[in-house]
C-alpha positions as a Markdown table, in Angstrom:
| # | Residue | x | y | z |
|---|---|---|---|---|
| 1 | Unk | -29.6 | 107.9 | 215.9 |
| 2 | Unk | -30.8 | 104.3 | 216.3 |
| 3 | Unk | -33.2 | 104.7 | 213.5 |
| 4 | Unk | -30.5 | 105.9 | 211.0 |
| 5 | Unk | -28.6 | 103.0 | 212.2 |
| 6 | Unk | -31.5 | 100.3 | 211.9 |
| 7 | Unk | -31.8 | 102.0 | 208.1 |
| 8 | Unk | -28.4 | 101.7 | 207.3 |
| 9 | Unk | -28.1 | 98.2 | 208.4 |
| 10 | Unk | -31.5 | 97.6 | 206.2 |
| 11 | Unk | -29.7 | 99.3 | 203.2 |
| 12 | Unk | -26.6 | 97.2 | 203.4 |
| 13 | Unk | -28.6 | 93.8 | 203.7 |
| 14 | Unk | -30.5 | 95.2 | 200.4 |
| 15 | Unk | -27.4 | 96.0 | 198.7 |
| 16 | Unk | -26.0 | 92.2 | 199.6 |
| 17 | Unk | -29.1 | 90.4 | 198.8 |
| 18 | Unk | -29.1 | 92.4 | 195.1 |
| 19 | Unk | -25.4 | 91.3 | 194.3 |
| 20 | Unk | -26.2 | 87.9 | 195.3 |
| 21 | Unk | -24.7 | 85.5 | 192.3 |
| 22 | Unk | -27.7 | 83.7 | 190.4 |
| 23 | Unk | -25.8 | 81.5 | 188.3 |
| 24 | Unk | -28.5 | 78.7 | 188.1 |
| 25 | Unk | -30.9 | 81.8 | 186.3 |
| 26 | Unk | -28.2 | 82.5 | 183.6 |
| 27 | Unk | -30.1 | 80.4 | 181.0 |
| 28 | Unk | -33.4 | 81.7 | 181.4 |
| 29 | Unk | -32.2 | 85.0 | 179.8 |
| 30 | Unk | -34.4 | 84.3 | 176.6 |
| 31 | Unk | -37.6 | 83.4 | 178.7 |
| 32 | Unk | -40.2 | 85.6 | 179.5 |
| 33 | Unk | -39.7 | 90.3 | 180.5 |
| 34 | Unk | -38.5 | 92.6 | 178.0 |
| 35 | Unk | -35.0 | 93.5 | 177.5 |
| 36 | Unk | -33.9 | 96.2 | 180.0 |
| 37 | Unk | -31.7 | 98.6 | 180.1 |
| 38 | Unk | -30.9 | 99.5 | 183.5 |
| 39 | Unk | -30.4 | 103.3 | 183.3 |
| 40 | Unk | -33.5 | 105.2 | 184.4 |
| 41 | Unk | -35.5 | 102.0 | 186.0 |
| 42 | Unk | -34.6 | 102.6 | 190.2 |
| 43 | Unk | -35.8 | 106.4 | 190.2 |
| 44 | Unk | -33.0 | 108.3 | 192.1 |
| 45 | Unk | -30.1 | 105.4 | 192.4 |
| 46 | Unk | -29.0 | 105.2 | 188.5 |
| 47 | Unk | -28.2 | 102.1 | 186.6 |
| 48 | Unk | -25.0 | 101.4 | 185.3 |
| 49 | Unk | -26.2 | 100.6 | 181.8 |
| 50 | Unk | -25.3 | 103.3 | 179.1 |
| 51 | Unk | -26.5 | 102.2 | 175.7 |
| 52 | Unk | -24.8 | 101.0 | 172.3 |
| 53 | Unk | -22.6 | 103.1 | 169.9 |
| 54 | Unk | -24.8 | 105.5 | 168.1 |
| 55 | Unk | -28.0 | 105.6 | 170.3 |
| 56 | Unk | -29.5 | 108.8 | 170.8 |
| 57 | Unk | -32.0 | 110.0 | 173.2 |
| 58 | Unk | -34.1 | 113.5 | 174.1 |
| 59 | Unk | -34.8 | 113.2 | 177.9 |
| 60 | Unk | -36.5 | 115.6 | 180.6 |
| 61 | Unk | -35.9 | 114.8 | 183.9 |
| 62 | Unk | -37.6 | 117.0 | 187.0 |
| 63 | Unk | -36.4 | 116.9 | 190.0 |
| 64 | Unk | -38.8 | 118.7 | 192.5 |
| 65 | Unk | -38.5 | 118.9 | 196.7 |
| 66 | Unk | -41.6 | 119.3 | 198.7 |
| 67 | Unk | -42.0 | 120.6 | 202.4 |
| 68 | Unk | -39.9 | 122.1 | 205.2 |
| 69 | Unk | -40.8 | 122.1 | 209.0 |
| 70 | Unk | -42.9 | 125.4 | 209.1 |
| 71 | Unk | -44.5 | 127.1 | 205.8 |
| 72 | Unk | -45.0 | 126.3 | 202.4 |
| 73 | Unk | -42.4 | 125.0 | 200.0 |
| 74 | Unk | -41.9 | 123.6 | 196.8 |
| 75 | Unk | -39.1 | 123.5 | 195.0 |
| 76 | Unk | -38.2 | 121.8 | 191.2 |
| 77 | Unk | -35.1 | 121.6 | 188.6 |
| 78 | Unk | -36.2 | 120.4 | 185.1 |
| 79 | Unk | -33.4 | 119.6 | 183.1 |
| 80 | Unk | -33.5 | 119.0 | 179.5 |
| 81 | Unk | -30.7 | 117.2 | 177.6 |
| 82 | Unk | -29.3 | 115.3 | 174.9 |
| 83 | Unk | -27.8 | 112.2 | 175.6 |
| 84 | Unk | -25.2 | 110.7 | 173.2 |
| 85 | Unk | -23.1 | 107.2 | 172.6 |
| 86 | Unk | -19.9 | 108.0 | 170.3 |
| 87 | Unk | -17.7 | 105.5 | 171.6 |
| 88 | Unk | -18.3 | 102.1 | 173.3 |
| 89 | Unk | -18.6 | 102.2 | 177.4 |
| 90 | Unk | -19.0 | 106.3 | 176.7 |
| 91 | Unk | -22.1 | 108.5 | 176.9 |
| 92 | Unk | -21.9 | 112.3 | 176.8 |
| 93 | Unk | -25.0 | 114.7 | 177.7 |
| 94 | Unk | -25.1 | 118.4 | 177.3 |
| 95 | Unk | -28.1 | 120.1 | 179.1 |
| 96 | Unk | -30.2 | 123.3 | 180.3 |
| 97 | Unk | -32.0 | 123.8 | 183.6 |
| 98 | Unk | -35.2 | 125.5 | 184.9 |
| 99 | Unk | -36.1 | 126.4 | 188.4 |
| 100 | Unk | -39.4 | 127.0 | 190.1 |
| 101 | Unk | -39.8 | 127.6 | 193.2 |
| 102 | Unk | -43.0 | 128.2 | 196.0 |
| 103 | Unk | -41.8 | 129.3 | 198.9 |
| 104 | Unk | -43.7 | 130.8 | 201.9 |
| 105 | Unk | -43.2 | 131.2 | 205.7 |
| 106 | Unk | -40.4 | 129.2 | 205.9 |
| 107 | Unk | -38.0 | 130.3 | 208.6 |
| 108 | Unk | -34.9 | 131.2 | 206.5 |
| 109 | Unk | -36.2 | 131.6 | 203.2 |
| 110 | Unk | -37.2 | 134.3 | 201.3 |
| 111 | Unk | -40.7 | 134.1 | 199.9 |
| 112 | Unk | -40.9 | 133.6 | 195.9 |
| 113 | Unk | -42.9 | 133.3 | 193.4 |
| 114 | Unk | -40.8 | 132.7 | 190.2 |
| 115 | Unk | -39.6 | 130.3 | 187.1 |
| 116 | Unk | -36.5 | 131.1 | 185.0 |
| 117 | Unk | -33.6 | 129.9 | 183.7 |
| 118 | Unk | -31.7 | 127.8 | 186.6 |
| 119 | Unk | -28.3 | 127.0 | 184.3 |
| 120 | Unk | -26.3 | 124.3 | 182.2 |
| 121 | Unk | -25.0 | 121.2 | 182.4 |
| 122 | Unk | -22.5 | 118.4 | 180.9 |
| 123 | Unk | -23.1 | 114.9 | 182.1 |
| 124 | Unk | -19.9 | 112.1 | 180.7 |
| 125 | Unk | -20.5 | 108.1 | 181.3 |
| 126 | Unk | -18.2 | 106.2 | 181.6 |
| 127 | Unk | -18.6 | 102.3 | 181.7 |
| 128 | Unk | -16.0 | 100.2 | 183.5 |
| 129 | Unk | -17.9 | 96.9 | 183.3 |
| 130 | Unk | -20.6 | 95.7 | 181.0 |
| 131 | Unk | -23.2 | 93.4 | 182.9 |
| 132 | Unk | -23.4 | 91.7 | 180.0 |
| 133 | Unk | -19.7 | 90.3 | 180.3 |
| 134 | Unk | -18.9 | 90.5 | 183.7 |
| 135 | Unk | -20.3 | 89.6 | 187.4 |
| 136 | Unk | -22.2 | 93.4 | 187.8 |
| 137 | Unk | -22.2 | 96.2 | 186.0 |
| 138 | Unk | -20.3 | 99.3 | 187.0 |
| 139 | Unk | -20.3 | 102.8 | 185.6 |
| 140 | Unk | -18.8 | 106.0 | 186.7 |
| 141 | Unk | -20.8 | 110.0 | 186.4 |
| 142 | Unk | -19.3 | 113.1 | 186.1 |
| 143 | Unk | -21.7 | 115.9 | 185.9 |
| 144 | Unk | -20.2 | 119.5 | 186.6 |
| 145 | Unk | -22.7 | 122.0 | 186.5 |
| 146 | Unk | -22.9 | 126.0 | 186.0 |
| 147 | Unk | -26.7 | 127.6 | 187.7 |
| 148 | Unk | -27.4 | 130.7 | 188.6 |
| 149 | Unk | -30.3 | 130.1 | 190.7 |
| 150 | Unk | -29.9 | 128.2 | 193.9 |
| 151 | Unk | -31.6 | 125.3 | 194.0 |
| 152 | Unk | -33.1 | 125.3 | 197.6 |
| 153 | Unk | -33.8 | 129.0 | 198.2 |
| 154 | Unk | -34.0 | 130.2 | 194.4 |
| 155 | Unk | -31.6 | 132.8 | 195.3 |
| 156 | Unk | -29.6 | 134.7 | 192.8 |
| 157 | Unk | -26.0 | 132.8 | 192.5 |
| 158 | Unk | -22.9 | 132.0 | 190.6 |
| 159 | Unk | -22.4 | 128.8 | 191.7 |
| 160 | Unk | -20.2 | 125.7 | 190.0 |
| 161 | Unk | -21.1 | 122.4 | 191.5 |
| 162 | Unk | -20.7 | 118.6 | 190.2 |
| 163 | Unk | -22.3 | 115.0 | 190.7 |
| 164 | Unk | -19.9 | 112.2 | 191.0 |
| 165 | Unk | -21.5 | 108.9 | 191.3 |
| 166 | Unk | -20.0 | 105.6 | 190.8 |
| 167 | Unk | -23.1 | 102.9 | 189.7 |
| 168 | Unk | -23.0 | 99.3 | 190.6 |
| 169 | Unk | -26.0 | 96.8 | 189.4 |
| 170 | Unk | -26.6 | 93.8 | 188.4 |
| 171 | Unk | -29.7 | 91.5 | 186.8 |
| 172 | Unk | -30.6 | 89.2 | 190.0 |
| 173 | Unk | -33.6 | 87.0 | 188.5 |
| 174 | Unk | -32.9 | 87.5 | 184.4 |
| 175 | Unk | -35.3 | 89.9 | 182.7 |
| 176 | Unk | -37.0 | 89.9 | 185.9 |
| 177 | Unk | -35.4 | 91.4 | 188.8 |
| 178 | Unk | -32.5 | 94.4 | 189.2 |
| 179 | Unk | -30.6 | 95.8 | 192.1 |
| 180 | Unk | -28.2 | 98.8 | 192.2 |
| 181 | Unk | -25.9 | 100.8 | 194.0 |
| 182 | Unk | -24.7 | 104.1 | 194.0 |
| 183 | Unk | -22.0 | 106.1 | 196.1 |
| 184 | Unk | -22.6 | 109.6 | 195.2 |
| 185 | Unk | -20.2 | 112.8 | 196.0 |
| 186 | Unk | -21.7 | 116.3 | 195.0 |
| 187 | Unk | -18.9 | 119.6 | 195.9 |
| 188 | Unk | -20.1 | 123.2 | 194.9 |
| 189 | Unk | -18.7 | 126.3 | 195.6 |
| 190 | Unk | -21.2 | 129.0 | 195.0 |
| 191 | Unk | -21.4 | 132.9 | 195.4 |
| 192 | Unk | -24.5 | 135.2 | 196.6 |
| 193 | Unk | -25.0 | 137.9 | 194.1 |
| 194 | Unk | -27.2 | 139.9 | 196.9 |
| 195 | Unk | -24.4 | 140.1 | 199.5 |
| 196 | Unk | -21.2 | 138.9 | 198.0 |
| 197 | Unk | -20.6 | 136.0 | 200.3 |
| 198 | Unk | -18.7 | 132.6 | 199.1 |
| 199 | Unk | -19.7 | 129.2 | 200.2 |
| 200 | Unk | -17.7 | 125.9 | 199.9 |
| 201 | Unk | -19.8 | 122.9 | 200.8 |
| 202 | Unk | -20.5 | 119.5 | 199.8 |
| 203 | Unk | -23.2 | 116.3 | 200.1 |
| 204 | Unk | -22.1 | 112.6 | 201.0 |
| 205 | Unk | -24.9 | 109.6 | 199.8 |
| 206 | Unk | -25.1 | 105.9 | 199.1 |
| 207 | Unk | -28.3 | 104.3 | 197.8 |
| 208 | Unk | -29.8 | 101.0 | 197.1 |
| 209 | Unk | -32.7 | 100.0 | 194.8 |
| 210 | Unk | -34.8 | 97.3 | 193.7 |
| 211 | Unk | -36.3 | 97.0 | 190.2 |
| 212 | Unk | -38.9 | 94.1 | 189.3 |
| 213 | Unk | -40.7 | 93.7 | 185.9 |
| 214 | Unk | -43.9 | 92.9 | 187.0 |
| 215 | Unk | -45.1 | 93.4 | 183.3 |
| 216 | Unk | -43.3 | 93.7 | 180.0 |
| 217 | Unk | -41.5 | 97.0 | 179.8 |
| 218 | Unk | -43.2 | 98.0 | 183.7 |
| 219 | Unk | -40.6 | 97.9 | 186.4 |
| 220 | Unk | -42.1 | 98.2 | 190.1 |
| 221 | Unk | -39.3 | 98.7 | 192.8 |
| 222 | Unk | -38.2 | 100.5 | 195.6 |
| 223 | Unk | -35.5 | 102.7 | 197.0 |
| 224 | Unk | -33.9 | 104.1 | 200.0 |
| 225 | Unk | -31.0 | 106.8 | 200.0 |
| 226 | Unk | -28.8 | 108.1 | 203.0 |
| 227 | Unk | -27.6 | 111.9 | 202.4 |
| 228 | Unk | -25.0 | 113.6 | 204.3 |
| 229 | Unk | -24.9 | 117.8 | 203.6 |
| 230 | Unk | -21.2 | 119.2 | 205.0 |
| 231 | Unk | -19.0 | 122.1 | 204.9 |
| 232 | Unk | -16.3 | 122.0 | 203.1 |
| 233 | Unk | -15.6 | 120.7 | 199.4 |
| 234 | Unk | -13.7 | 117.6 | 201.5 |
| 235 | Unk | -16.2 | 116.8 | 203.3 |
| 236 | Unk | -15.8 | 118.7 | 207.0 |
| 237 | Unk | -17.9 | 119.8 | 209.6 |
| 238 | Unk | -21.3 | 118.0 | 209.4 |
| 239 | Unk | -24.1 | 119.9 | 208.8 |
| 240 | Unk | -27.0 | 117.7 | 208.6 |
| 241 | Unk | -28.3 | 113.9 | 207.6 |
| 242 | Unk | -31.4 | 112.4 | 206.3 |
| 243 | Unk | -32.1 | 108.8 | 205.4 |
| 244 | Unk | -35.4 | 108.6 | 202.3 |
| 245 | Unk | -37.4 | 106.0 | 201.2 |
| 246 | Unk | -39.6 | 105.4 | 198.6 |
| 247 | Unk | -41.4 | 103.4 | 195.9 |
| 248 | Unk | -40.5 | 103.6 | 191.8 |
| 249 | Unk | -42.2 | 103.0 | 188.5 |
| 250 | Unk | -40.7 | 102.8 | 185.0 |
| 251 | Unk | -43.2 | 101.7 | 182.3 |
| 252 | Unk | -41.8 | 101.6 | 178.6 |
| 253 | Unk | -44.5 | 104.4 | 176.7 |
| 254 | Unk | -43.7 | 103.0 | 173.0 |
| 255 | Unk | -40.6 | 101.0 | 171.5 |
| 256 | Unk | -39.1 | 104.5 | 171.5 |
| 257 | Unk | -39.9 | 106.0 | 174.4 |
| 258 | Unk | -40.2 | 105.6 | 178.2 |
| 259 | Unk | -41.5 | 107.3 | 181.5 |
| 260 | Unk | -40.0 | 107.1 | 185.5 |
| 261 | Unk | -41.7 | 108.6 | 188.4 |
| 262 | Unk | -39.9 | 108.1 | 191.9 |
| 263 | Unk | -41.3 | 109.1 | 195.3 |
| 264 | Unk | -38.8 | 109.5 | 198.5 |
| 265 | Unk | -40.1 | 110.8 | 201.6 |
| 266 | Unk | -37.6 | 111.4 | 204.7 |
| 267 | Unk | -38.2 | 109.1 | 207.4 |
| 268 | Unk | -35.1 | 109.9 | 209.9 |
| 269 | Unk | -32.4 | 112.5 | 210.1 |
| 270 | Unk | -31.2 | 115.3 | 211.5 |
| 271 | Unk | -30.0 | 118.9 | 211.9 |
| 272 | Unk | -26.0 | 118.9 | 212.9 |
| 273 | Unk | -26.4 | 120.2 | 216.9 |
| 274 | Unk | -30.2 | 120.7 | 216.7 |
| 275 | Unk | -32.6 | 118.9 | 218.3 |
| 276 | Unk | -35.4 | 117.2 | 216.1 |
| 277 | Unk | -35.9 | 113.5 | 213.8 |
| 278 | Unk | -36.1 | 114.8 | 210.9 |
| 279 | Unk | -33.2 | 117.3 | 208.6 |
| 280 | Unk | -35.6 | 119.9 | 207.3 |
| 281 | Unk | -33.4 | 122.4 | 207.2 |
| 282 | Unk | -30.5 | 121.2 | 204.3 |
| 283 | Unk | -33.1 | 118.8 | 203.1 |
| 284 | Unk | -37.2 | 118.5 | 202.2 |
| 285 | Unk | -39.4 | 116.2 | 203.3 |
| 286 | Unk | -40.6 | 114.5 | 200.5 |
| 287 | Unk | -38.5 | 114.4 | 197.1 |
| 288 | Unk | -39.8 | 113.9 | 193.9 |
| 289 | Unk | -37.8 | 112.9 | 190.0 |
| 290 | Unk | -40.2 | 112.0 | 187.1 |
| 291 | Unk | -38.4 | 111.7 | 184.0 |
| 292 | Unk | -39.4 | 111.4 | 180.6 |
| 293 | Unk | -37.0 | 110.0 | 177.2 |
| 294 | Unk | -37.5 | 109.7 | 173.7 |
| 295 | Unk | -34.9 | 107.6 | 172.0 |
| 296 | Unk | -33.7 | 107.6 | 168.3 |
């Protein structure tokens, strides 16, 4: 689609101009913004930033989709975790999810009502460069995943998924402006506890941001995200495509504690052999994350 490929070439001149060196802005580090770590301040993309030895943190993040092309639906994952630094360059993060989901009329989909106990979850960072010491900063994710409610329909399911991401960013303007990138690769294979039937799929995705602290400890930014949904845990037969974008906000609460809301809404895609602009079929049309973290 020509506006998938406008959007993609858009993304990639974003993700150019936020790895551009700014060596001449290396000695304003001690002038003006609040120290930032990087994690949680682009909404969906994730920094590369991990913490120091010892930190602690308690952190809900909820992740929640909103609309289909016919009906109602709303759709959310809360996860609640503890994150963890033992080791320099190393953050571990058991967790435990919740689903809601709204659903009605939506060709496809059951109608529900309901709010239970989604699954669990073990998130391991691991930091491979320090943007402190080095050009960017570049982290790898591994989060594998056990849920028992599908996250889309709110079916009953066994299903074991991961999220691989590898994070790139880097401090453009110091203490003042941030860009990232993420290349993201998410397999599950799941079973349907109603009829028995195994699936094997996968998602494809790359995403740029941009972070600015407008205030100290307030980040204003944007985002945009391309998502592929396939068959196959290698990536096979394409099933569908969208392309998001969206404003973010990160505001530090307290010395301890911090807030991020991030909006994406799907402006292109589509359904593999289907007609239409827009994928509303393995995707929603609007996404929503808003986090919340006490540190300690």
């Amino acid at each position: 689609m020509k506006t998938i490929a406008i959007a993609a070439i858009l993304l990639a001149a974003a993700a150019a101009s936020a790895f551009a060196d700014d060596d001449d802005d290396k000695d304003a580090r001690k002038q003006g913004g609040l120290k930032v770590d990087t994690e949680h301040i682009f909404g969906f993309t994730e920094g590369a930033d991990i913490g120091n030895v010892g930190e602690k943190e308690f952190e809900k993040e909820t992740s929640a989709g909103f609309g289909k092309r016919m009906g109602l639906y709303a759709a959310s994952s809360t996860l609640l975790d503890f994150k963890y630094v033992p080791l320099p360059g190393l953050l571990i993060s058991p967790g435990l999810l919740l689903a809601y989901h709204g659903i009605s009329g939506v060709p496809g989909l059951d109608d529900r009502q309901q709010i239970g106990f989604q699954g669990l979850s073990f998130e391991v960072k691991y930091q491979l460069l320090d943007r402190k010491h080095a050009p960017f900063g570049l982290t790898l994710f591994a989060q594998p995943r056990w849920t028992r409610i599908d996250e889309a329909s709110g079916e009953r399911i066994s299903q074991f998924s991961g999220e691989f991401t590898l994070a790139l960013d880097k401090e453009i303007v110091p203490q003042r402006l941030f860009g990232a990138i993420n290349l993201i690769y998410e397999p599950e294979i799941s079973r349907s506890h109603d009829t028995g039937e195994q699936e094997r799929g996968s998602a494809l995705g790359v995403s740029a941001a941009l972070a600015a602290q407008a205030l100290p400890g307030i980040l204003i930014g944007a985002e945009t995200r391309y998502l592929r949904a396939h068959e196959g845990l290698l990536p096979d037969a394409l099933k569908g495509e969208a392309l998001f974008v969206g404003p973010t906000l990160y505001t530090r609460l307290s010395p301890d504690t911090f807030m991020s809301i991030a909006w994406n809404a799907q402006v292109a895609g589509h359904v593999a052999g289907a007609p239409g602009q827009l994928d509303l079929i393995n995707f929603e049309r609007n996404r929503v994350r808003f986090r919340l973290g006490l540190e300690f």
